[in-house]
C-alpha positions as CSV (number, residue, x, y, z in Angstrom):
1,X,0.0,0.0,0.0
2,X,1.3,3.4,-0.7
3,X,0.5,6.9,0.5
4,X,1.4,10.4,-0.3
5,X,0.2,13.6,-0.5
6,X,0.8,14.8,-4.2
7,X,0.7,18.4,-6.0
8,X,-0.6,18.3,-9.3
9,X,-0.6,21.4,-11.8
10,X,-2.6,20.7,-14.8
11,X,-1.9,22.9,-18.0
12,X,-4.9,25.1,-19.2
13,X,-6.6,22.6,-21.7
14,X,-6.9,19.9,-18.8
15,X,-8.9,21.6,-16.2
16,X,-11.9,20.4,-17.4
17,X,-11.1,16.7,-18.1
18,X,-12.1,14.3,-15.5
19,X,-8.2,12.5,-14.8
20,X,-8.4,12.7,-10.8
21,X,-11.4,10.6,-11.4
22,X,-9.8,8.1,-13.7
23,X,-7.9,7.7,-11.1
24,X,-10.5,6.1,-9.0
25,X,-12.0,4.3,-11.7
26,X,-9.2,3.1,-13.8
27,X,-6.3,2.0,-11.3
28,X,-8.6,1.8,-7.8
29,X,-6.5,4.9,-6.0
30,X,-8.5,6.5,-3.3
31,X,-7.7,10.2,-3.0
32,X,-8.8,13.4,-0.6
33,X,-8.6,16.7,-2.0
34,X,-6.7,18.9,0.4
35,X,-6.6,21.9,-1.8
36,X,-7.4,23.3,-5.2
37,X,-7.3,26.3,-7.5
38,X,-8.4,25.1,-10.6
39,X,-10.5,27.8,-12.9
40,X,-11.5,27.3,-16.9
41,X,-9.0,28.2,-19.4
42,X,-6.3,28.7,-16.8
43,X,-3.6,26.5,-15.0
44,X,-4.8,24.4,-12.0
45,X,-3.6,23.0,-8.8
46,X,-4.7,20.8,-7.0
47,X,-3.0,18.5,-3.6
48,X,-4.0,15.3,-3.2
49,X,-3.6,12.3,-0.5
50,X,-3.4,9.8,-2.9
51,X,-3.4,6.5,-2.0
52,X,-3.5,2.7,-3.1
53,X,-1.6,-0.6,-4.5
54,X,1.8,0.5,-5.1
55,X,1.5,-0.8,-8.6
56,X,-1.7,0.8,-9.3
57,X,-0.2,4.2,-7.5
58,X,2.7,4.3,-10.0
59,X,0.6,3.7,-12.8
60,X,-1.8,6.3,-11.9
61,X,1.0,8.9,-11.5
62,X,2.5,7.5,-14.8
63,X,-1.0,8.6,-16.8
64,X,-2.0,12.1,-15.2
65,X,2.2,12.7,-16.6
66,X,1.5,11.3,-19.7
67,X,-2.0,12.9,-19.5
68,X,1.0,16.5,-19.3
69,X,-0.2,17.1,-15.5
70,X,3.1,17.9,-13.3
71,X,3.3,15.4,-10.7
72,X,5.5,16.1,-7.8
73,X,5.0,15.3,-3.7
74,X,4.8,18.1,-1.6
75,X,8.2,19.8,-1.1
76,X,8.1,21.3,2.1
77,X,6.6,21.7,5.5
78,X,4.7,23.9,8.2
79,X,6.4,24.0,11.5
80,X,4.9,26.1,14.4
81,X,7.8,28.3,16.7
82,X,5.9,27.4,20.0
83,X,7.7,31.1,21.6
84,X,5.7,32.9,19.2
85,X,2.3,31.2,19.3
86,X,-0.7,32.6,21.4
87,X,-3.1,30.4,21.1
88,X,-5.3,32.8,19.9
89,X,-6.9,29.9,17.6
90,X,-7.1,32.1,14.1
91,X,-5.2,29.4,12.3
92,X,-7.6,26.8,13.2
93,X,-10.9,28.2,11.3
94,X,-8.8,27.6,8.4
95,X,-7.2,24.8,8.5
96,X,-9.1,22.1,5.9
97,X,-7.7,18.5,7.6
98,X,-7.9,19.7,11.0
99,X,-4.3,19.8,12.0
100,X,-5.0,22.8,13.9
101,X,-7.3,22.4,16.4
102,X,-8.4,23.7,19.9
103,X,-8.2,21.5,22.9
104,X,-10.5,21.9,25.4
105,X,-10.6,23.3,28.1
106,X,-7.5,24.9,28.0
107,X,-8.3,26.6,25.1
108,X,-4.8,25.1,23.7
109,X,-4.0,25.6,19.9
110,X,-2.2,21.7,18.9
111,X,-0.6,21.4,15.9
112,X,-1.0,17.5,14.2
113,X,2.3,17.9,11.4
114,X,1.0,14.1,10.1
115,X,-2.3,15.7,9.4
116,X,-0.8,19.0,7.5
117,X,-1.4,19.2,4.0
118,X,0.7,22.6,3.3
119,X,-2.0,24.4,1.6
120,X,0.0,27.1,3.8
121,X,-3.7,28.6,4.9
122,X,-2.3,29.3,8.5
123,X,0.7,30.8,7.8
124,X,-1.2,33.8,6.2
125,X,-3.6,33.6,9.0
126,X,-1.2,33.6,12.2
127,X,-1.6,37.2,13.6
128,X,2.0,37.0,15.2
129,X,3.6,34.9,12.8
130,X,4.1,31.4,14.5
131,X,3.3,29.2,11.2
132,X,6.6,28.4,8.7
133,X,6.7,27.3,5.7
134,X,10.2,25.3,5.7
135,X,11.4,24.1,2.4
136,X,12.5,20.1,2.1
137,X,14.4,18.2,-0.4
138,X,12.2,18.8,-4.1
139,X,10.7,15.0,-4.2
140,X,9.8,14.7,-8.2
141,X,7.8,11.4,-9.1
């Protein structure tokens, strides 16, 4: 079984073509849409959990490139500087898989990394700061 959380920019003239879902249907991936920016006539993203066979998840990455989507995992992470953090729970109304979240009572922000998809929505929302985007080694499929 494989796993992996995959950023896919599809050129202009694929947006509208159904691949992701070929994906399902053709080699039996599951996938969860952590993030996407795709609009008609322009270039798309989109970041995917991708998941599956390991020989059905290499095929499936082998047709979206062939298909001219770039295929790469996600290159970097968001870390949290604890000194700097106030809990004042901003990041967490935006956070779409939950890695942020409130802990009750305490009214503690936690920060799950495993759960981080880096759609980098809290770094922009952090009133002080406290979310970083830190680059990793480029992973290209």
């Amino acid at each position: 079984m494989r796993s992996k959380i995959l950023i896919l920019r599809f050129p202009e003239d694929l947006t509208h073509k159904a691949l992701v879902c070929n994906l399902a249907k053709e080699y039996g991936l599951t996938f969860a849409i952590l993030h996407a920016e795709i609009f008609p006539r322009k270039e798309g993203l989109l970041v995917l959990d991708l998941s599956g066979p390991a020989s059905s998840f290499d095929e499936g990455v082998k047709y979206l490139k062939e298909m001219g989507v770039s295929v790469k995992t996600a290159a970097q992470e968001i870390t949290r500087d604890e000194k700097l953090c106030i809990h004042c729970g901003a990041c967490t109304g935006v956070c779409p898989t939950q890695a942020l979240y409130i802990r009750r009572p305490e009214m503690y922000v936690c920060f799950d990394q495993e759960k981080c998809s880096v759609c980098e929505l809290c770094v922009v929302t952090c009133p002080v700061k406290a979310m970083i985007v830190s680059p990793k080694n480029e992973n290209f499929f």
